[in-house]
C-alpha positions as CSV (number, residue, x, y, z in Angstrom):
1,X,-6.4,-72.6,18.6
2,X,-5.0,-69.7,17.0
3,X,-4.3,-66.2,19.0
4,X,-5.8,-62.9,18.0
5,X,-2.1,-61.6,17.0
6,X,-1.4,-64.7,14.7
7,X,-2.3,-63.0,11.6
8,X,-0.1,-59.9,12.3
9,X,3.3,-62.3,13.2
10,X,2.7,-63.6,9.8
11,X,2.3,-60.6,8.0
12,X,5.8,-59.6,9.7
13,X,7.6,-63.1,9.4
14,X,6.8,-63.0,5.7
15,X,7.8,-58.9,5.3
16,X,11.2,-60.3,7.1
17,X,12.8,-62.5,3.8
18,X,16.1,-60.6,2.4
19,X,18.1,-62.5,0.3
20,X,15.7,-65.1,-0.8
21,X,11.9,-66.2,-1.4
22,X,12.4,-69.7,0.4
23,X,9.7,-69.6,3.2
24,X,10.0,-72.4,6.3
25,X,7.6,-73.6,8.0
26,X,8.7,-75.1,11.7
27,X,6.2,-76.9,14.3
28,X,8.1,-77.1,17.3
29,X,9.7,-74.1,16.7
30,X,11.1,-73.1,20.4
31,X,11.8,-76.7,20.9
32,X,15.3,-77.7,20.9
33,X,15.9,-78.9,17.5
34,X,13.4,-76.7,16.0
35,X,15.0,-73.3,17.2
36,X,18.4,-74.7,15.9
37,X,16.4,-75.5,12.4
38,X,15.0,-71.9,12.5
39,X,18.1,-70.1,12.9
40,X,20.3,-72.9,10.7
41,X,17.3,-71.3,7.8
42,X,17.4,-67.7,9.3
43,X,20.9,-67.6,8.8
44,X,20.1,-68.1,5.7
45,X,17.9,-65.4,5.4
46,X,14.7,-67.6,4.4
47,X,11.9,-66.5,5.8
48,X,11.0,-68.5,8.7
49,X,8.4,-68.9,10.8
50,X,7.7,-71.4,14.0
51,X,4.5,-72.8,15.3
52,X,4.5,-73.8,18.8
53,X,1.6,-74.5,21.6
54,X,0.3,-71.3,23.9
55,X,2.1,-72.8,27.4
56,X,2.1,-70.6,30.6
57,X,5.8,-69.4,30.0
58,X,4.9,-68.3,26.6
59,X,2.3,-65.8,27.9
60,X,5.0,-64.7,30.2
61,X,7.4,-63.9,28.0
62,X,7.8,-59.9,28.2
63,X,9.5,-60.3,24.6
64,X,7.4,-62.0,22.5
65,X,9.3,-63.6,19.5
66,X,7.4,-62.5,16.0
67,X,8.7,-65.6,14.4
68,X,6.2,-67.9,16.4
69,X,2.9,-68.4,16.0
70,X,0.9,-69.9,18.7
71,X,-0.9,-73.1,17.5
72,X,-1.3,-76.7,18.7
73,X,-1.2,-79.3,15.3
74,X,-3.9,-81.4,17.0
75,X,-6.4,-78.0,15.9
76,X,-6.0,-79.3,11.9
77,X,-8.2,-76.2,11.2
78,X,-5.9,-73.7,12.7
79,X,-2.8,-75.4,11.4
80,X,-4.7,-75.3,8.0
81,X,-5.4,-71.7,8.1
82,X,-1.6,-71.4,8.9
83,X,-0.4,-73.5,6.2
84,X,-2.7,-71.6,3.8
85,X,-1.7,-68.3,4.4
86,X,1.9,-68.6,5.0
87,X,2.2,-71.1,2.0
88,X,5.7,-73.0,2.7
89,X,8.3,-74.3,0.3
90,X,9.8,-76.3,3.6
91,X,8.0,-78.1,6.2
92,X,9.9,-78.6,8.9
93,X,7.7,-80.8,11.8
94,X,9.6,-81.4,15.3
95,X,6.4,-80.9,17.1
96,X,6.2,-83.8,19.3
97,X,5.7,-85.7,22.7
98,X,9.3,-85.8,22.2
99,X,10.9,-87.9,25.9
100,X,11.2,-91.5,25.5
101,X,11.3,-92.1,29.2
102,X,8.2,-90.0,29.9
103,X,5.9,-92.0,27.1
104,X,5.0,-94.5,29.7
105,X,3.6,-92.0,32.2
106,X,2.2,-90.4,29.1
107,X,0.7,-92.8,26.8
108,X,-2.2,-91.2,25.2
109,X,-0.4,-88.0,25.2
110,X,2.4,-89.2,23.3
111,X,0.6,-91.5,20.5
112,X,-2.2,-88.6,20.2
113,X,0.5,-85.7,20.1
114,X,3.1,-87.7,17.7
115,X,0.3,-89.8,15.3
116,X,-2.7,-87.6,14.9
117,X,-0.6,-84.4,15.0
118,X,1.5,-85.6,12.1
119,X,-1.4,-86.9,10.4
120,X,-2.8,-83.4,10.8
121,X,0.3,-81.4,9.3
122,X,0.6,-84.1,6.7
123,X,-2.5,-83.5,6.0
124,X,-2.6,-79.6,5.9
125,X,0.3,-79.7,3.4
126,X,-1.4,-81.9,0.6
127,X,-4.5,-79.4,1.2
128,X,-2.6,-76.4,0.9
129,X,1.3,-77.2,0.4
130,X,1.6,-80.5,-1.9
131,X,4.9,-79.1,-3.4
132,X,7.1,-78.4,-0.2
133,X,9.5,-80.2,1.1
134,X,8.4,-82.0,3.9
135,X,10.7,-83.3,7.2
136,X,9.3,-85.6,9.6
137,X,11.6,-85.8,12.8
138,X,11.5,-90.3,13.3
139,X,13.5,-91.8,16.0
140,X,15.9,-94.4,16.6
141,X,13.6,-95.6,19.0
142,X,11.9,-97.5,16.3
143,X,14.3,-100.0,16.3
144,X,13.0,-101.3,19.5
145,X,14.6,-104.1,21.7
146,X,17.9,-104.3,20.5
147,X,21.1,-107.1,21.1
148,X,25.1,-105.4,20.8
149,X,24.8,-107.7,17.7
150,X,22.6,-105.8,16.3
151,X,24.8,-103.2,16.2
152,X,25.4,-100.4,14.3
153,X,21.5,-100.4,13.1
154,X,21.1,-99.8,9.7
155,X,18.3,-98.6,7.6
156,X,16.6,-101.5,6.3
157,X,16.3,-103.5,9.6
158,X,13.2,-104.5,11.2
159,X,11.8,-102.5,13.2
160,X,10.8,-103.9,16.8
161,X,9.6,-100.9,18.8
162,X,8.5,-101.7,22.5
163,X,8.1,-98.1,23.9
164,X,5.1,-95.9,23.6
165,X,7.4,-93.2,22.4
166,X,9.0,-95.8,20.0
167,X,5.8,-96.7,18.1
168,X,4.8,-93.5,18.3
169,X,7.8,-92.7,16.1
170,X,7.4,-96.1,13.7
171,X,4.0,-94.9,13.1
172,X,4.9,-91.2,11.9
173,X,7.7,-92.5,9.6
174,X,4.7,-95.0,8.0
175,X,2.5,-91.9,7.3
176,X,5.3,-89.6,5.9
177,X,6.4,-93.1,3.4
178,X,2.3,-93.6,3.4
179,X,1.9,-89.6,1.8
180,X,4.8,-89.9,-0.2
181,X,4.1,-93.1,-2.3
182,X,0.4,-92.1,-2.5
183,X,0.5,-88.6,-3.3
184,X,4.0,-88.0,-4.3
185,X,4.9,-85.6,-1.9
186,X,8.5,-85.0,-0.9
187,X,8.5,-86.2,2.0
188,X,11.9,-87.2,4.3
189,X,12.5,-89.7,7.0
190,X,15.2,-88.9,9.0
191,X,15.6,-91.9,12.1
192,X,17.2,-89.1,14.5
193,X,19.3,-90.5,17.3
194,X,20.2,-88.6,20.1
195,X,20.6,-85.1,19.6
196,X,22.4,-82.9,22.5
197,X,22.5,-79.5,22.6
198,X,21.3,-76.1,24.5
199,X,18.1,-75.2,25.0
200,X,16.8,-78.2,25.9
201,X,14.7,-79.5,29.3
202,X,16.3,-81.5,31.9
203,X,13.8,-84.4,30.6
204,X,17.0,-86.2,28.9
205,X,20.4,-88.0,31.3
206,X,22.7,-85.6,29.8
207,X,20.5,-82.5,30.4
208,X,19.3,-83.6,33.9
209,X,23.3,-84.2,35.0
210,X,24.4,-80.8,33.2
211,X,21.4,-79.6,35.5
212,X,22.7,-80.8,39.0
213,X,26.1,-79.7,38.4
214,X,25.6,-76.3,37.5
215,X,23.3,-76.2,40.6
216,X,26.1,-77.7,42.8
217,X,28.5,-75.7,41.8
218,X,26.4,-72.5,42.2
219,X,26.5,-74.4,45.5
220,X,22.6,-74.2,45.4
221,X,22.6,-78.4,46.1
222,X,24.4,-80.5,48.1
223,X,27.7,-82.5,45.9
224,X,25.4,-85.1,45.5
225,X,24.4,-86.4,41.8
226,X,21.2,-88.5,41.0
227,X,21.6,-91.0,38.5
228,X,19.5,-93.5,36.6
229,X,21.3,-96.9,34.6
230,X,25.0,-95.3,33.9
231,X,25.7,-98.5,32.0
232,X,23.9,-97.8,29.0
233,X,25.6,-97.1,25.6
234,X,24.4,-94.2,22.9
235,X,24.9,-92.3,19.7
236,X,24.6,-89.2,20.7
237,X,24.6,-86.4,17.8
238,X,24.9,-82.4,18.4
239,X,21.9,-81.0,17.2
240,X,24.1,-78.2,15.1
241,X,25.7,-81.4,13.7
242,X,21.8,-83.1,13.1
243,X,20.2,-80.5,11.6
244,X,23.2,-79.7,8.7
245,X,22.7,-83.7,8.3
246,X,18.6,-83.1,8.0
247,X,19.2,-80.2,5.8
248,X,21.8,-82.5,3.7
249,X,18.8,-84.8,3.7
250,X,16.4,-82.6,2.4
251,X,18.7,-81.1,-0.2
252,X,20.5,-84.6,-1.9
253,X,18.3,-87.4,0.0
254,X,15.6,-89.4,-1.6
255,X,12.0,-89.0,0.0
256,X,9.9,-91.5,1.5
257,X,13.4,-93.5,2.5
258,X,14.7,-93.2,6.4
259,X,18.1,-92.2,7.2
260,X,20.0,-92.5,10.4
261,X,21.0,-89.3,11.9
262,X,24.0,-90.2,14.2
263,X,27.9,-90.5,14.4
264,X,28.6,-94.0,14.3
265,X,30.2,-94.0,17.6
266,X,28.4,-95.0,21.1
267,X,29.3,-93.6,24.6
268,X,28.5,-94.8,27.6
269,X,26.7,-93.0,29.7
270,X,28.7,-93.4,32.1
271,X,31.6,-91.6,30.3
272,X,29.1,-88.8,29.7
273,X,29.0,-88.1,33.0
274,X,32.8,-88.2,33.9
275,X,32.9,-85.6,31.4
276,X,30.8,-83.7,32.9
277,X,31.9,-83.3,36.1
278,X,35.0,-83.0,34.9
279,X,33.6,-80.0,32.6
280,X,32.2,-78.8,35.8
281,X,35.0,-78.9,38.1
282,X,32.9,-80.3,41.2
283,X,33.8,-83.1,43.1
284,X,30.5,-85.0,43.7
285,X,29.0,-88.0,45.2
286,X,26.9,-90.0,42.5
287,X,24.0,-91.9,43.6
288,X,21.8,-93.8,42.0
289,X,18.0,-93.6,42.0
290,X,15.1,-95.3,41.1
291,X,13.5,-92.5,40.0
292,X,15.5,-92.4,36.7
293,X,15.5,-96.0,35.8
294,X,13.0,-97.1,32.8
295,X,10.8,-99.7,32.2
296,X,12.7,-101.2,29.0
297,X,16.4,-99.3,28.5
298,X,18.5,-100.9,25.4
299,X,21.8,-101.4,26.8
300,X,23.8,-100.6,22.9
301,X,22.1,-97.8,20.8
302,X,24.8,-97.7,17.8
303,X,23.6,-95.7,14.3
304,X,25.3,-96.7,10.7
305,X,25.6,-93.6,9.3
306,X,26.8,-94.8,5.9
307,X,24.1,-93.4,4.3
308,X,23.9,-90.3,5.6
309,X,27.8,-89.9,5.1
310,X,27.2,-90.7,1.3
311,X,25.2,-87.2,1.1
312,X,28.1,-85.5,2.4
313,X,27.6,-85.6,6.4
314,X,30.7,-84.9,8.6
315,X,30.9,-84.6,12.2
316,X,32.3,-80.9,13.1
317,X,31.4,-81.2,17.1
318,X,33.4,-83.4,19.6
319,X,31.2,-84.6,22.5
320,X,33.3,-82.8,24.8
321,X,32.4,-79.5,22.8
322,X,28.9,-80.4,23.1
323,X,29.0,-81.3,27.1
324,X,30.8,-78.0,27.4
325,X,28.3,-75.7,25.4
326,X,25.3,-77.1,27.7
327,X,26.8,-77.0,30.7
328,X,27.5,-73.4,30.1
329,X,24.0,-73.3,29.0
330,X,22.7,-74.5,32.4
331,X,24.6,-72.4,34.0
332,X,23.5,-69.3,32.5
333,X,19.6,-70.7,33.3
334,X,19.7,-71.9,37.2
């Protein structure tokens, strides 16, 4: 539901624009990605504003940021009243049950929060934003159950998901190519691999490592690093490197098609974790635990980016850049 103050933050968000009339709507907006989309368009000087759920830290907050308007996207009525007032030219949607590893734990939650809320923003915006430019944040997760053969995925392959989270995902990319044959709308797919950056939970391998080290070496645990399956191999992305390659997207892409957002180039995860302590400078003891091991876990993970490349995507952050900006985040947070 929408807050008593909503209607003021709007009034100010919308006051805010400078240098252009572009307005950009963000769900998710103090999610990872979807801060680093609202300052990548705030930077910009578009005038942007974030939806994002009413959670307990939220209302803690002494600062309350007047970008963000407090809204869940399963309340289509509120979203609506949003999406009417603030009429956007971009729709950005991160807005999601957004951990692979947690969907099995959280089934309902995830195919509720990732279906029915995109059906209800998809929704809203051919009520009351048909024209915008619409982003729908898809996974490589679809791709499901995958052999090193298989690898790098490319666009047209089958997709085989066999997570919760992963046919979650395959279902929001059919509705945005769903709305965008039947009504037109412009409406973009990007298949986002994994994106790494600050900000984020310790829900993720990387972020839960960067986590223990800083901890550790605040000497606030014992040198000893829980692990999940360190055999694993991914394409990991920075988010500042995703979301110039979503914006790229949006700007030179064609809509209802899916890209890969990714590098081209797997790590294992194991390698992500020497880096890390290395980053960290702690010598450690790495144990492994049952905790962190999933269900299903694809051993290979590899992206072609050709397509993406084609719009004009480069890579501008090294992984070891990345490792080191979060674990500097981390430490600045235990």
């Amino acid at each position: 539901m929408i807050l008593g103050d909503n209607a003021d933050r709007l009034n100010v968000t919308m006051r805010n624009g400078k240098d252009t009339d572009m307005k950009v709507l963000v769900t998710g907006g103090t999610g990872m990605v979807g801060s680093h989309f609202m300052k990548s368009f705030s930077d910009d000087k578009a005038r942007v504003l974030g939806i994002a759920r009413n959670s307990a830290s939220s209302r803690m907050a002494a600062i309350q940021d007047d970008r963000i308007v407090r809204c869940d996207i399963l309340e289509r009525d509120a979203l609506m009243k949003i999406m009417k007032d603030f009429q956007p030219d971009v729709v950005i949607h991160m807005a999601a049950q957004a951990f692979n590893g947690d969907s099995w734990n959280l089934e309902y939650v995830t195919h509720n929060t990732n279906y029915i809320g995109t059906l209800n923003v998809l929704y809203c915006c051919r009520e009351a934003a048909r024209d915008a430019k619409i982003l729908l944040a898809c996974s490589s997760a679809e791709y499901g159950n995958i052999k090193e053969s298989d690898c790098p995925l490319k666009e047209d392959r089958l997709l085989m998901p066999h997570t919760p989270y992963g046919v979650s995902k395959a279902g929001v990319e059919t509705l945005g190519r769903q709305y965008a044959l039947n009504y037109g709308m412009k409406i973009f797919l990007p298949r986002m691999f994994i994106h790494v950056g600050t900000g984020h939970p310790p829900a993720t391998a990387i972020q839960n490592f960067a986590r223990q080290l800083a901890l550790i070496k605040a000497g606030k645990l014992e040198p000893e690093i829980h692990v999940g399956n360190l055999t694993t191999y991914r394409d990991y992305i920075d988010v500042r490197d995703g979301v110039r390659a979503m914006r790229l997207l949006m700007d030179k892409g064609n809509p209802g098609e899916p890209y890969n957002i990714c590098n081209g180039k797997a790590y294992q995860i194991k390698e992500i974790l020497d880096m890390l302590i290395d980053i960290s400078g702690t010598d450690v003891k790495v144990v492994q635990d049952e905790r962190f091991m999933r269900v299903a876990d694809e051993p290979l993970l590899l992206g072609d980016d050709t397509k993406i490349k084609k719009l004009g995507y480069t890579r501008e952050y090294s992984m070891r850049q990345t490792l080191e900006d979060v674990f500097a985040d981390w430490e600045t947070r235990i």
